[in-house]
C-alpha positions, 0 to 999 in steps of 0.5 A, a space after each residue: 062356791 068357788 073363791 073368787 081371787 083365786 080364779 082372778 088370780 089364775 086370771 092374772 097368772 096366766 096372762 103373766 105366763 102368756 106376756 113371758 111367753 110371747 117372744 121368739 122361741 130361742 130355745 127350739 129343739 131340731 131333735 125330737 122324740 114327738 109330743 102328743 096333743 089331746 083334747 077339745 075338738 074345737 081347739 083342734 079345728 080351730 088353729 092346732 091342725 095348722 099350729 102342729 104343722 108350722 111347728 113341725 116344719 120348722 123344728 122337725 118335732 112331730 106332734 100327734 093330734 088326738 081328739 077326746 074333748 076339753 076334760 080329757 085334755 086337762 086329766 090326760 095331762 094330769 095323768 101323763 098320758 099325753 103331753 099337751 092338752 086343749 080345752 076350751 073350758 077352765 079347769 076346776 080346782 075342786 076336782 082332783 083330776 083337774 088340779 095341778 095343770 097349768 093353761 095357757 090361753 092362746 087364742 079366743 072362740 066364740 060360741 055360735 048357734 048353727 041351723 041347716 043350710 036350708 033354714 031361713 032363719 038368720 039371728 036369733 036373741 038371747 032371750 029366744 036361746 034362753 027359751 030354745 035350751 029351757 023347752 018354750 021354743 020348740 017350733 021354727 015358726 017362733 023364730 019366723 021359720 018354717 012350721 016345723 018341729 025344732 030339733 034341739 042336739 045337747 051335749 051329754 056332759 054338762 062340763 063339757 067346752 060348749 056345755 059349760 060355756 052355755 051355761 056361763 055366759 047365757 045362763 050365768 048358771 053353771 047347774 042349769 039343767 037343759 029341756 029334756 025334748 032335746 037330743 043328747 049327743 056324746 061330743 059337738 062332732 056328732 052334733 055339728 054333723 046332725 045339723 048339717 044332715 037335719 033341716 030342723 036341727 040347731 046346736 052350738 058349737 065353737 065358731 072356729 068349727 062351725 065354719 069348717 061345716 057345711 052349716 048356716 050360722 046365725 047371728 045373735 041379737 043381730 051380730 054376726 060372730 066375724 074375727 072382728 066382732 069377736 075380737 073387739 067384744 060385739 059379739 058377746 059369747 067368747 071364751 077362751 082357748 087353752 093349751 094345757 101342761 103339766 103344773 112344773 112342765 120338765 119336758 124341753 119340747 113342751 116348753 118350746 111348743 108353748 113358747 112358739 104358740 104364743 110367739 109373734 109366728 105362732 100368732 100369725 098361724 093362729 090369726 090365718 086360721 081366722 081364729 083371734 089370737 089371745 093377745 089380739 083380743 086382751 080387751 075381752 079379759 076384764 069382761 070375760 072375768 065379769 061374765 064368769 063371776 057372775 055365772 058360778 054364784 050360783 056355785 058348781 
C-alpha cells in the first residue's frame, strides 16, 4: 500500500510550488531553442494547444506538441527525451520510471461518459456505471434505451489517465479488472472516435475531449459535467491535470513555461478553453485527497 503522508505530502508541495508559481512571468526567454511537450491526449485537447500558442506568441519560444498519453508524458521526461510532459494521472513513486518528476497541476478535468449522438439516454448513475464496467448492464433498454447490445470501449493499460482515474474515484479500486465483453482500445483517441461511429457505443474520457467530439455526454446522477459544476465539487468525478518536469528542472525555458501556465495569463487561456484552472477549483483538493485515499487501500 502506498503511505499515505507521502502522497499527502506531495499534495501540499505541489500546491506550494503552483501558489509560487502563480505570479507574472518575469523572467520570460525572447530567444529560444524550442521545447518539446508530450503526454496525455486529454491535456493536449484540454488547453495545452491553446496555452503553447499564447505562449509562443508572446516569447517567440516555439513548443511542439506531441501525443503519446499520460505514462509517457511522466517517463519521457524522466528519460530527457522531451521537455515538459502531461498527465492527467499521479505518478507512482513505486515504479522507477516514474520517480524523481516534479507535476504541476495546472488545471481540473472531469471524467465524463459519452454515447453516440443518436442514444436517447441522457444520465446515467454511478451505480449503473459501476454495473456497465462490471458486465451486468449490457443492454440499453436497462439504461431505458433502445433494445440493443451495449458496446463497451476500455482502454488497454489500466494506468492509463482515464483508466486509472475510473478506478479511483468509482471503484476506489486501483486492480479492478473491467468486464472482459468490453472492447480493448489502445488510448481514449480511438475510443471517443468508436463512439462518435458506433450507436451503441459508450466510453469515458476526459470532459475537456469529449466536447471537442461530435458525442452526447451524459449526465451522472442527474448532473451535468459544466465548468461550474466542475469547479464547485457537484459534479464529482474530477481530477487533476499536470504538467510535468524534471525533479531539479535547469533548463530556463522550462521554468518560464511553467511559470506562465500557471500566471494570471496563463489562467485566463486555460479558463477560455472552457477548462477549470487549478487555482479556480482549489475547494476539490481536500476532497480529491479523500477520493485517492480511499481508492489505494486496496493497494496497487
Amino acid at each position: 500500500m502506498k503511505n499515505l503522508n507521502y502522497v499527502l505530502m506531495g499534495l501540499i508541495v505541489a500546491v506550494m510550488s503552483l501558489s509560487s508559481a502563480h505570479a507574472e512571468p518575469d523572467t520570460i526567454t525572447n530567444k529560444a531553442e524550442g521545447l518539446v511537450w508530450a503526454g496525455c491526449g486529454i491535456t493536449k485537447l484540454a488547453f495545452m494547444q491553446e496555452l503553447a500558442t499564447a505562449y509562443t506568441k508572446k516569447t517567440g519560444v516555439a513548443i511542439e506538441l506531441k501525443g503519446g498519453g499520460a505514462t509517457k508524458g511522466i517517463r519521457d521526461v524522466q528519460k530527457r527525451l522531451i521537455h515538459i510532459g502531461g498527465a492527467c494521472r499521479a505518478s507512482s513513486e513505486f515504479v522507477n520510471e516514474e520517480r524523481y518528476v516534479n507535476q504541476v497541476p495546472v488545471a481540473w478535468d472531469a471524467v465524463v461518459f459519452i454515447v453516440n449522438k443518436s442514444n436517447p439516454v441522457e444520465t446515467i448513475t454511478m451505480d449503473q456505471v459501476r454495473d456497465v464496467y462490471d458486465g451486468k448492464i449490457t443492454n440499453w433498454k436497462q439504461l431505458g434505451g433502445n433494445d440493443e447490445v451495449m458496446n463497451l470501449y476500455v482502454r488497454e493499460s489500466p494506468i492509463s489517465g482515464v483508466g486509472q482515474t475510473l478506478r479511483e474515484l468509482v471503484f476506489s479500486d486501483y486492480e479492478k479488472e473491467f468486464t472482459k465483453l468490453a472492447h480493448v482500445v489502445k488510448s481514449t483517441g480511438p475510443a471517443e472516435k468508436a463512439v462518435e461511429g458506433d450507436a451503441n457505443g459508450f466510453t469515458a474520457t476526459g470532459v475537456s475531449s469529449a466536447h471537442r467530439r461530435d458525442v452526447k455526454i451524459l449526465n451522472v446522477n442527474g448532473i451535468t459535467p459544466t465548468f461550474e459544476n466542475i469547479r464547485d465539487g457537484n459534479y464529482m468525478l474530477y481530477r487533476p491535470l499536470y504538467l510535468v518536469t524534471r525533479m531539479v528542472e535547469d533548463n530556463p525555458q522550462v521554468i518560464d513555461f511553467i511559470k506562465y501556465a500557471t500566471s494570471k495569463e496563463g489562467m485566463e487561456v486555460i479558463r477560455n478553453t472552457g477548462t477549470v484552472p487549478y487555482l479556480d477549483g482549489m475547494k476539490l483538493l481536500s476532497r480529491h485527497y479523500r477520493q485517492y485515499t480511499r481508492a489505494i487501500s486496496s493497494g496497487l
